[in-house]
BAVOMI-884363 format. One record per residue (C-alpha): residue in one letter; x, y, z. Coordinates in steps of 0.02 Angstrom, whole numbers, plus 50000, padded with zeros to 5 digits. Example, Ala and Ser with C-alpha at 12.3 -4.5 7.8 and 13.67 -1.06 7.14 Angstrom:
a506154977550390s506844994750357
***
This chain:
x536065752160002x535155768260014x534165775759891x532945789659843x531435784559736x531435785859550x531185772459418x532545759459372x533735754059501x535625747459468x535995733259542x536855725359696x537255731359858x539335733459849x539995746659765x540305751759611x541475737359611x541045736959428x540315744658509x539545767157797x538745760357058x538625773356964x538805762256787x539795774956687x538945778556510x540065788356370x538765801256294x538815806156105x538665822256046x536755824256078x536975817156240x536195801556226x537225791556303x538285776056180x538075758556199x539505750356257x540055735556156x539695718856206x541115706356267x541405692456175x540635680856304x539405687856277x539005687256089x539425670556089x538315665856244x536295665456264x535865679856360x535635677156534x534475682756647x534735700456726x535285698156912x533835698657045x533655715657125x533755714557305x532255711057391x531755725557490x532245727057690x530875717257805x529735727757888x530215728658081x529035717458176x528635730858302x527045740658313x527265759858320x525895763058416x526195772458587x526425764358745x525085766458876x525035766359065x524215749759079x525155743758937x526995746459016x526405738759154x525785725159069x527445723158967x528365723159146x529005704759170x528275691659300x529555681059435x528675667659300x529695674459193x531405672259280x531075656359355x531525649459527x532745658659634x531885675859617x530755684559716x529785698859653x529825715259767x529025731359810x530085742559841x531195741259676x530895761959649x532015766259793x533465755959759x534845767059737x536585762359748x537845773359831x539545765659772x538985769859573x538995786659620x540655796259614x541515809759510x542815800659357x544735805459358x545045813959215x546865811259219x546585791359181x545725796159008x547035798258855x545655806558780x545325817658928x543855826258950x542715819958804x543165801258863x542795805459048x541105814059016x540535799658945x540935788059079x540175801159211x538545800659112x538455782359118x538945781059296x537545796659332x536115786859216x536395771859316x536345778759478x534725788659422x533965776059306x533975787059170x535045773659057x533915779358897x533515796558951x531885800259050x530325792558968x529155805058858x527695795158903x527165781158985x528375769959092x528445758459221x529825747059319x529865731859445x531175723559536x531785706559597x533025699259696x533855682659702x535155680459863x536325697259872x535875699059684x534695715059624x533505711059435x532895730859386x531785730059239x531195745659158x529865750459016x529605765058950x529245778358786x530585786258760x530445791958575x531295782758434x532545796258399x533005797458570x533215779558586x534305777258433x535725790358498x535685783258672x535915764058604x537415774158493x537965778658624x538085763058721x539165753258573x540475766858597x540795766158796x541645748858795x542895759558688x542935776258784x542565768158959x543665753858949x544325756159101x544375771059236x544465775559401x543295786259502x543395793859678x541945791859798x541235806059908x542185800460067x543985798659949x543945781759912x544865776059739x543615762259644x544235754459474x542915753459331x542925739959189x541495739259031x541685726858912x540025723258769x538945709458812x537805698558683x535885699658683x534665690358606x534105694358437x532625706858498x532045721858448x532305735058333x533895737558410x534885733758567x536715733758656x537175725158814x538735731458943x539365723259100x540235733859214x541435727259361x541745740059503x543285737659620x543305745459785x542925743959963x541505744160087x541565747360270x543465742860240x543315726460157x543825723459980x542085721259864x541595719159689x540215722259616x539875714559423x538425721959343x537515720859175x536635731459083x535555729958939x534385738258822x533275736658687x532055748558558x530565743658495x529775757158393x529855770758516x529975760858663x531215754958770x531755742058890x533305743259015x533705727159114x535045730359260x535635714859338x537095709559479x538005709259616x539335707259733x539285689759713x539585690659519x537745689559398x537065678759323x537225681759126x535715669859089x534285677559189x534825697759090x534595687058943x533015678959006x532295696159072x532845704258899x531955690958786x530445686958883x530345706358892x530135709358710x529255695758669x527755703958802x528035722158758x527955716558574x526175710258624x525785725158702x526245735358555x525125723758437x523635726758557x523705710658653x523775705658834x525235694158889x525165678658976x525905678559130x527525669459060x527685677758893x528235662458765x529225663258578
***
């Protein structure tokens, strides 16, 4: 696997064998508006007590202070974190994956070009690490890697606004990118599948994806099953990739996605995290 530098790496060597009372009053002549009688329930009961408004929406639990340098890297998770089994690396930034990058047939989309568009993008952000756009401040990434399997973990400020359309986004492509085919540089024919995935209850918002790409490499058969998740806090973001050809391991995206918030939440409120960030 081959890649250029940049931030955020997908996953696993193979290929890209990878959710919208108005209380009518009758008014008199002047305007003012009549009383409407009362029903005989209630004349002949005691009045009872007016129904409780609703309390007002909890205030998100995020600070909306900016990210710094030191703090993404601080909100960057620890091989602590993961547990045993995965090794922390250095050279996460040039992972690139070859096999995710290919151009989507068309033909395959009823939609047609609107549906195919958006699976390009996703394919493209993947391969560039640009899942949530390209950070507006600061940002920073690691990597780990547990037998053929690849752990990406990005942080970054990416602006709220920003981050709400590209988690939009996300929901729809189980939808629109069901299932597809693209056709690698050298003609090859690789088969595509997204489905939604769950994700802890993090954040100010998030949406998880596994992809499964169908192909070959160096003649032989290969799969590669991938997920992808993401979360906002305030303006921040967090994008865990996370997989392989020798399937993934749903359990350590979830473990990378919650002890991920719970430190870049500490950031955010001024703190330093421990090494293993704890709920």
């Amino acid at each position: 696997m081959d890649r250029p530098s940049r931030p955020a790496r997908v996953l696993a060597s193979a290929l890209a064998t990878g959710t919208l009372l108005v209380t009518a009053a009758c008014a008199d002549g002047t305007g003012s508006p009549e009383a409407a009688p009362a029903s005989p329930a209630a004349e002949q009961s005691p009045a009872s007590p007016s129904p409780a408004s609703p309390s007002p929406s909890s205030p998100s639990p995020w600070p909306t202070r900016a990210l710094t340098t030191g703090g993404a890297k601080a909100a960057l998770i620890t091989r602590a974190d993961l547990g045993d089994g995965w090794n922390q690396v250095n050279n996460a930034a040039s992972w690139r994956d070859k096999l995710l990058a290919g151009k989507v047939d068309v033909a395959s989309f009823l939609n047609g070009k609107t549906g195919s568009q958006d699976c390009q993008k996703l394919l493209d952000s993947l391969y560039s690490d640009t899942l949530l756009g390209r950070p507006v401040g600061a940002s920073a990434l690691t990597g780990f890697t547990n037998g053929d399997a690849r752990l990406l973990y990005q942080v970054g400020d990416y602006g709220k606004g920003s981050l709400e359309k590209s988690l939009d986004w996300m929901k729809s492509l189980a939808q629109t990118c069901g299932h597809f085919t693209v056709t690698g540089s050298g003609g090859g024919k690789r088969t595509v599948r997204v489905v939604s995935s769950a994700l802890p209850a993090v954040g100010d918002g998030r949406q998880g994806l596994t992809l499964t790409v169908q192909g070959t490499a160096d003649g032989a058969p290969v799969t590669l099953v991938l997920d992808v998740a993401a979360v906002r806090a305030g303006s921040s973001g967090i994008v865990v990739t996370n997989g392989g050809p020798s399937g993934v391991d749903h359990g350590a995206t979830e473990t990378a996605v919650r002890q991920g918030a719970q430190r870049l939440q500490q950031v955010l409120a001024g703190k330093t995290p421990s090494p293993t960030a704890t709920g």
